[in-house]
N, C-alpha and C positions, 0 to 999 in steps of 0.2 A: 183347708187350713183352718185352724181358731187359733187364736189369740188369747183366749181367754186365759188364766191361770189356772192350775193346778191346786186343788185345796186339800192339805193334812190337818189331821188332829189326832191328837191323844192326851192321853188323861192331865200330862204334866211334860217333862221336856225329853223325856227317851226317843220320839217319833222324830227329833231332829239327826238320830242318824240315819234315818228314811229321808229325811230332806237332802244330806248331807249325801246318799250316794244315786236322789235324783238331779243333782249338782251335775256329778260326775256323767253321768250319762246322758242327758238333756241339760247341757247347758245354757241352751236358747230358751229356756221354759221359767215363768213369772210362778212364782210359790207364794200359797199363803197357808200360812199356820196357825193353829191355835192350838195353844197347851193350856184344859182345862184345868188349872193348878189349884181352883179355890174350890174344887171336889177330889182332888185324887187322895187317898191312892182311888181305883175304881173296883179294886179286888175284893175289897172287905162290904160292898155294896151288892143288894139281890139282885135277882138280872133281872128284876121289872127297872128298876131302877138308872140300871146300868144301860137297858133300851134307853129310856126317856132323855139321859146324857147323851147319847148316841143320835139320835134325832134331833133333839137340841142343838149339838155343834153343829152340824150339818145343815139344817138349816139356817144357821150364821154365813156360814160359810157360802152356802146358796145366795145370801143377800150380796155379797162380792161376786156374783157372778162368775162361777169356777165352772170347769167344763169336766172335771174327773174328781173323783173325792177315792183320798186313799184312808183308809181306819190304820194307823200307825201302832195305835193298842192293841196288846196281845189281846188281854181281855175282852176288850168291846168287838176284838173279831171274832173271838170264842164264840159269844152271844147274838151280836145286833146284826150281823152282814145281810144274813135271811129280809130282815124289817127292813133296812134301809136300801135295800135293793127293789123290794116290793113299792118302798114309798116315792123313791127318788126316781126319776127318767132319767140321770146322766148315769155316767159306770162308777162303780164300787167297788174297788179293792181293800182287801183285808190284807196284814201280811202271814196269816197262819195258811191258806193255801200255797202262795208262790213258795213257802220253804218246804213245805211240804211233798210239791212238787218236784225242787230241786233235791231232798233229801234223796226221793225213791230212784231218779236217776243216777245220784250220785254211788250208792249205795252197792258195794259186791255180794259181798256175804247175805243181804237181806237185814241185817241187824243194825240197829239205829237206836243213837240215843236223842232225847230232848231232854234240855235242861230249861227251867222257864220259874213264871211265880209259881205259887201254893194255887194261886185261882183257874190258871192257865191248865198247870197241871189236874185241877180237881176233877173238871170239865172233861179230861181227856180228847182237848179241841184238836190239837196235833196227829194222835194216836188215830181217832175216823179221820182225818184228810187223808194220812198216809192211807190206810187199810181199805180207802176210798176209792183209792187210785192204785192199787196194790195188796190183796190180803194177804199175800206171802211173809210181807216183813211182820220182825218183830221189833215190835216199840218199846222202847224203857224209859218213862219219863221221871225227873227228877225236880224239884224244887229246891232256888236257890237263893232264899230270899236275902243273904248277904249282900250278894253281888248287885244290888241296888246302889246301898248306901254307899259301900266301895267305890262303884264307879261316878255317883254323885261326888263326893270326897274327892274325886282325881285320885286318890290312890289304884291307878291301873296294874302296875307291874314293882309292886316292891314285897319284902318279904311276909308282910300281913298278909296282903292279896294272895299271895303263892300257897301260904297255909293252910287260908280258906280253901282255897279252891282246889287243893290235894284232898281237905279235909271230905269235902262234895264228892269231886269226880273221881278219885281212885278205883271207890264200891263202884261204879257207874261202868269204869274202863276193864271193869274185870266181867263185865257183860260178853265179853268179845264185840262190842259195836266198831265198825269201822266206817262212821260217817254220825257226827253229831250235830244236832241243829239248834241255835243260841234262840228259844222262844221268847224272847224277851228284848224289848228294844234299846235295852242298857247296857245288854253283855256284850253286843258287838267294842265298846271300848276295853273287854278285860278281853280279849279275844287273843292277846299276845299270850298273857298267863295261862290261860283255859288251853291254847294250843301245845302251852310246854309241857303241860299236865298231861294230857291226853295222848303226843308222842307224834310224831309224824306219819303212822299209818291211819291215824284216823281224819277226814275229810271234815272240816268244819263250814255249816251252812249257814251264812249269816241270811237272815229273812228281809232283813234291808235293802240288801244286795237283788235280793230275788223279788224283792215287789217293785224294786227301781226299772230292773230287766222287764216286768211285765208292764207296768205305766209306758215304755217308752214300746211295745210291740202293737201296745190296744192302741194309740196315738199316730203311730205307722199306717197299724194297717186304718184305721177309720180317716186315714189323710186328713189328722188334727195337729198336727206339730205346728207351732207356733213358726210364723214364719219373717217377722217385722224385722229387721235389720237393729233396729235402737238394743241398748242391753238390758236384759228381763229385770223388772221389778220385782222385789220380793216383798214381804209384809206378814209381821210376826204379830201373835197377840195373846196374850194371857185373862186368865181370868181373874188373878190374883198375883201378888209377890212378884212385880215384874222385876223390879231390879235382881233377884236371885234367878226369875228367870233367865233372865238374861248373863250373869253370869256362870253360872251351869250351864247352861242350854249352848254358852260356845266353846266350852268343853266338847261336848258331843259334835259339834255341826263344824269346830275345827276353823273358825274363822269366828270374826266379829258380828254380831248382832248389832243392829240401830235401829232405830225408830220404833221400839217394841212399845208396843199400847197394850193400856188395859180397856178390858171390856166386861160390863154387867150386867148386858143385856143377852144373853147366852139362855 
C-alpha cells in the first residue's frame, strides 16, 4: 500500500479531465495538480524549454511527496517523458501512449485518425506510438486549434461548436478512419459534437480515459493503492490567474474546486 498522492500537471487546466476520470476510477486516491497557467500555452515554446517546464513541475510536485506523476500535456509528453523518466525514481505517465495504445486495439480497418494542437501534431508524437506498437496502421493527424478556446468558453455543443468542427473533421471522416483519438486534453469536453460529426461507426479514444485505466493497473499491480479508510484529499495549484483557474478548470473536472493556491516557486 502508499498513501501517498498522485501528482498531475499540465500547461494550464486541460489535464483536469485526467483528474476528472482518475476520480472516476480510483476514487480512494489523494490528487495533486498543478496547472502551469503563468507559461502556457507550452506549444509555441522549443522543446529545450518545454524539458526545463517539464522538470520543473515535477519536481514541485516531488516536494508534496507524490508517489506517481502523470504529464497530462499532450505536448510535454510529445517531448519530456524520455528526461523525466530518466531523472525521476517514481513512474511517469504521459497520455500520448495510453491513447495510443487504446487506438491500435480499438481499431478494425487499421485506419485512425488524431486530432490534437499544431505542436502535438507537428511532432508527429501519436503517429510513432501508434506505428510503435503497430506499423500496419495508417495515421492521419489533424490540428484543431479552435477547439481550445470552445471548450475553454463552455461552448460545448451548440451551433458554433458544430460548424467548427464539421469545418475540421469532415476532410478527416473522408479518410475512412474508424477509430479517432482526441490528442488534446480539452476535446474530451466537445466529445458530444466531435462524435455527431464523425457518425457512429467511428470509435472515439479519449487519452484521459486511457491514462486513468493505466495509473490505476501500475497502482494494482505495484500493490500502491492508497488504502486509509478517511476520504482522499485533494490539492489544486496554479501558477498564475487562479481565480479563472478555477473557474474554467471546473468546467472540465465537472465539480467544484476549492482551496486552489498560487504558487511561484515552480
Amino acid at each position: 500500500m502508499d498513501n501517498r498522492p498522485i501528482g498531475i500537471f499540465d500547461s494550464g487546466v486541460g489535464g483536469l479531465t485526467v483528474v476528472k476520470e482518475i476520480f472516476r476510477v480510483l476514487p480512494n486516491e489523494s490528487i495533486v495538480y498543478l496547472g502551469d497557467t503563468a507559461r502556457v500555452p507550452y506549444g509555441t515554446k522549443s522543446l529545450e524549454t518545454i524539458k526545463r517546464f517539464s522538470v520543473e513541475n515535477v519536481e514541485f510536485l516531488m516536494r508534496l511527496d507524490v508517489k506517481l506523476i502523470v504529464v497530462a500535456c499532450n505536448t510535454a509528453s510529445s517531448i519530456s517523458i524520455p528526461l523525466l523518466k530518466k531523472i525521476f525514481r517514481i513512474p511517469v505517465l504521459g497520455v500520448i501512449r495510453s491513447g495510443a495504445e487504446r487506438a491500435v486495439r480499438a481499431t478494425k480497418n487499421n485506419r485512425i485518425g488524431v486530432i490534437a494542437t499544431s505542436t502535438t501534431v507537428r511532432t508527429n508524437a501519436y503517429e510513432k506510438e501508434i506505428k510503435n506498437i503497430s506499423k500496419d496502421k495508417k495515421v492521419f493527424s489533424l490540428s484543431c486549434p479552435l477547439f481550445v478556446p470552445l471548450a475553454e468558453e463552455g461552448w460545448l455543443d451548440n451551433d458554433v461548436t458544430y460548424s467548427v468542427a464539421k469545418k475540421y473533421l469532415v476532410p478527416l471522416s473522408k479518410r475512412g478512419i474508424d477509430t479517432l483519438v482526441l490528442g488534446c486534453t480539452h476535446y474530451p469536453l466537445l466529445k458530444k459534437v466531435i462524435a455527431r460529426v464523425m457518425g457512429s461507426n467511428v470509435k472515439i479514444i479519449d487519452s484521459a480515459c486511457s491514462v486513468a485505466e493505466d495509473v490505476k493497473n501500475i497502482l494494482e499491480t505495484g500493490n500502491n493503492l492508497r488504502t486509509v479508510s478517511r476520504k482522499p484529499g485533494h490539492k489544486f495549484f496554479a501558477t498564475d490567474a487562479v481565480e479563472r483557474f478555477v473557474k474554467v478548470g471546473e468546467k472540465f473536472l465537472g465539480t467544484k474546486i476549492t482551496g486552489a493556491r498560487r504558487v511561484n516557486n515552480v
